[in-house]
Every structure is written in C-alpha cells, then in structure tokens.
C-alpha positions in Angstrom: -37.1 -27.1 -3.7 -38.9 -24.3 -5.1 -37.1 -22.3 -7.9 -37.6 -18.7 -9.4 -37.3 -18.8 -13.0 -35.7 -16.2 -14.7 -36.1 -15.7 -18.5 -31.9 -14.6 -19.3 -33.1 -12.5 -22.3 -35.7 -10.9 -20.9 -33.7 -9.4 -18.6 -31.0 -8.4 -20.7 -32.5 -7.0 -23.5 -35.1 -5.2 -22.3 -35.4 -0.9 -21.8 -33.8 -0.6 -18.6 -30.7 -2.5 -20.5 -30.9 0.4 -24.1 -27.6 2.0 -22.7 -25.6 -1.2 -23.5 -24.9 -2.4 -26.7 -26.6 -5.2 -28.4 -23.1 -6.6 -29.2 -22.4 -6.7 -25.5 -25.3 -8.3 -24.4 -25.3 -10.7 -27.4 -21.5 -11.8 -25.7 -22.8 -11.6 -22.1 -25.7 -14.1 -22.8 -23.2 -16.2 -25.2 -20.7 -16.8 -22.4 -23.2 -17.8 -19.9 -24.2 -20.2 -22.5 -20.3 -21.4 -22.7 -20.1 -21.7 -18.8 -23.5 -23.6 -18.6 -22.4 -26.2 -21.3 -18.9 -26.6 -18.7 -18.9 -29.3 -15.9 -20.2 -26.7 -13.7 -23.3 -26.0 -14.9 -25.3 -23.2 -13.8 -28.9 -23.7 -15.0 -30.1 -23.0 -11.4 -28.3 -21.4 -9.1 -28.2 -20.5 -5.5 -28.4 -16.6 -4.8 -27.1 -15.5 -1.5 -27.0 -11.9 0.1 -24.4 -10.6 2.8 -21.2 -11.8 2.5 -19.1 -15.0 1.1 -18.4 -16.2 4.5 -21.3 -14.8 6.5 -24.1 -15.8 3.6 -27.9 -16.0 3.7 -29.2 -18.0 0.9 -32.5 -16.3 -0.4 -33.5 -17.4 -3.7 -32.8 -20.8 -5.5 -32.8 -19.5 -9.4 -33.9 -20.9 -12.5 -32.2 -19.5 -15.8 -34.0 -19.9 -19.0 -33.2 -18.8 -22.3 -29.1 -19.0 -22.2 -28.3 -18.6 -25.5 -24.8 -20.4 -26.9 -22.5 -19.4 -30.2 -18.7 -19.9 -30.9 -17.0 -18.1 -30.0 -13.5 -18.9 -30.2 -10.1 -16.9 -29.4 -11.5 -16.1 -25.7 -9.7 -16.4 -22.1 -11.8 -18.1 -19.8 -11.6 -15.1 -17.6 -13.1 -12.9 -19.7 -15.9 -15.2 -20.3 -16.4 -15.8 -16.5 -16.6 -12.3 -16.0 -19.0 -11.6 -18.7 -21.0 -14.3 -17.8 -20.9 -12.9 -13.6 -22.2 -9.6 -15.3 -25.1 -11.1 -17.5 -26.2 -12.7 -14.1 -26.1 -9.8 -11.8 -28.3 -7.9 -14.6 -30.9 -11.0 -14.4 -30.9 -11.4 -10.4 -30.1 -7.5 -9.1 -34.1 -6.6 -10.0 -34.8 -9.5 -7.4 -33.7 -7.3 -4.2 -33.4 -3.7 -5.6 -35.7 -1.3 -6.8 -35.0 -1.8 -10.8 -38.0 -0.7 -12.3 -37.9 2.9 -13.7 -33.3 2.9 -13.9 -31.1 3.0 -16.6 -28.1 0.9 -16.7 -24.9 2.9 -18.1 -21.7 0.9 -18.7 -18.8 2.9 -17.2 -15.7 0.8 -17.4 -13.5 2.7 -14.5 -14.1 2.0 -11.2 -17.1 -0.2 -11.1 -18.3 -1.8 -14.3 -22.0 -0.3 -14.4 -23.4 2.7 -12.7 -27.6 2.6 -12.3 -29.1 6.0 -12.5 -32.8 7.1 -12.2 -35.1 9.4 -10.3 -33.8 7.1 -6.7 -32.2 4.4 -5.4 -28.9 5.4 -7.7 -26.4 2.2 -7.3 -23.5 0.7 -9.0 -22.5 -2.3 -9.0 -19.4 -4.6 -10.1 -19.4 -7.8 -11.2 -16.4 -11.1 -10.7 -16.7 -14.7 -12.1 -14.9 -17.1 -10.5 -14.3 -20.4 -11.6 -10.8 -21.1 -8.7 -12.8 -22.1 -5.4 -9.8 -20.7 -3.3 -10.3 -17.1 -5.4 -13.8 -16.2 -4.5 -13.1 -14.3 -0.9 -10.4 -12.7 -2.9 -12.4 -11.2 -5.1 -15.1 -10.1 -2.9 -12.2 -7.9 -1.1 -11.6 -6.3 -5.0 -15.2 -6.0 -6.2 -15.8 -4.3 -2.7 -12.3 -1.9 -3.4 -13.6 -1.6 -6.4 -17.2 -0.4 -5.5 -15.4 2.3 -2.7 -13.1 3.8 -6.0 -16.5 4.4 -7.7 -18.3 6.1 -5.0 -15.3 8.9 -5.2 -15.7 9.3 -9.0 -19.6 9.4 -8.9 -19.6 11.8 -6.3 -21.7 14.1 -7.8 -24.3 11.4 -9.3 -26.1 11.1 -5.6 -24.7 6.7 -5.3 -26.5 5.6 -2.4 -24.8 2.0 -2.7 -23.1 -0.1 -4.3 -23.3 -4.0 -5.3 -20.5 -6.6 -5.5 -22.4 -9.9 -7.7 -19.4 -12.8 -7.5 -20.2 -15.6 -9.3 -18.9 -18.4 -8.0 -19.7 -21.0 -10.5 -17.4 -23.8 -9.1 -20.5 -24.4 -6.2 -23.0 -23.0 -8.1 -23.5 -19.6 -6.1 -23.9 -16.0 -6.8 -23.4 -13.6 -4.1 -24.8 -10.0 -4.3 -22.5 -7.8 -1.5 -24.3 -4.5 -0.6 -22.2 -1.5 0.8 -23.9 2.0 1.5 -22.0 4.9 0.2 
C-alpha cells in the first residue's frame, strides 16, 4: 500500500502556522503523541474526502515526527480534539491551496479561519475516540462551519472544512461545504 509521509512538525511549525502560539502547537503535537502511544494507534492513517457515510478514501498517510511529553491533569476530550486539530493542519495542504495563507486561531464559531490573497476557508476540527459519535459530530463541525460563515461575512469565506478524526478506525475525514 503506498503511503504519503507527512513530517507532523514540519507542518505545524512552519510560517503559514506564526499566528499560533508555540505553546499551542507544542500541546497539539504532544497529544497526538498521547493518542499514538493508545491502543488505537494512528501512525498512518486513512484520509477520506466527502462525507462519513458516503466516503472516498484518497490518501493512505504516514505521520512522522509525533512528538510525546506528560502531560498530566488532561480530559481525554480535550486531547482528542487537539490531536484532530494538529492533523487537519498536517493533511488540509494535501487537497487545498495552502501555500501563500495564514492560519488565525479564532475560537467562536469555527476553531481556525485561513486568510490570504484567495481561496479564504475555515475550517473546524472533532476527535473522536466513541465509534457511535463520529456522524454526530460531523452534523456539529458542519453547524459549526455554517455559524462561522455568518460571523466572517465580511472576510470573503469561500468554504469551509469539517476534519473528524475518528481514531477508533483509524480515519480522518475532511468535509467540504461552500459558503
């Protein structure tokens, strides 16, 4: 089976990325690196595009470089969405124009908005570990996506992005809906 092989770090830390703090991708990467020590471990991946129940599967993913600290005190939701986030920055450059964007963390709405000369998009991000959650939280990343594109309406959103990670079967799906 042939694999891409993404370098995590790389594309986390790199310019596109300056807007985010280095704290913040220090904890994305780090809870990657807690969910990839789990039973479920998500050193490749399959990346599918369309829908949960309608999906395509494109790319079969390799991720290098997950880093792994301590870090103690955290819900395992939190670190599941983290982790869904640090993998939608690593695998949105695969099907979207990436190149010359900068990603801004917003927080209401959708979790990061992507802003450049074109091709503005934002895009939300759910972990899942529950196999019976992950349709469920397609339907809120996507309700989540149409709230943004009535806050941003003066930022030109042409879509947005829904990346659920559902780490139970070893899948990440990337959702597109045009604004």
């Amino acid at each position: 089976m042939d694999y891409i092989q993404i370098e995590v770090s790389e594309e986390l830390f790199n310019e596109r990325n300056n807007n985010i703090s280095e704290i913040t991708k220090n904890f994305m990467i780090n809870c990657l690196g807690l969910i990839n020590e789990e039973d479920t471990k998500i050193t490749s991946l399959d990346l599918c595009e369309n829908s949960i129940n309608n999906s395509k599967i494109k790319k079969n993913l390799e991720l290098n470089n997950i880093m792994k600290e301590e870090c103690k005190g955290i819900s395992s939701k939190v670190i599941v969405e983290y982790a869904a986030i640090c993998i939608n920055l690593c695998t949105i450059p695969i099907h979207f124009a990436y190149k010359n964007i900068e990603v801004i963390q917003v927080g209401h709405g959708s979790d990061y908005i992507c802003y450049g000369n074109s091709n503005n998009f934002i895009f939300e991000s759910k972990g899942v570990n529950s196999k019976f959650n992950c349709p469920a939280q397609a339907k809120k990343g996507l309700d989540q996506i149409d709230k943004s594109f009535k806050i941003f309406k003066s930022k030109n959103i042409e879509f947005g992005i829904v990346g659920v990670s559902c780490f139970y079967e070893n899948k990440h799906y990337l959702i597109e809906k045009q604004n």
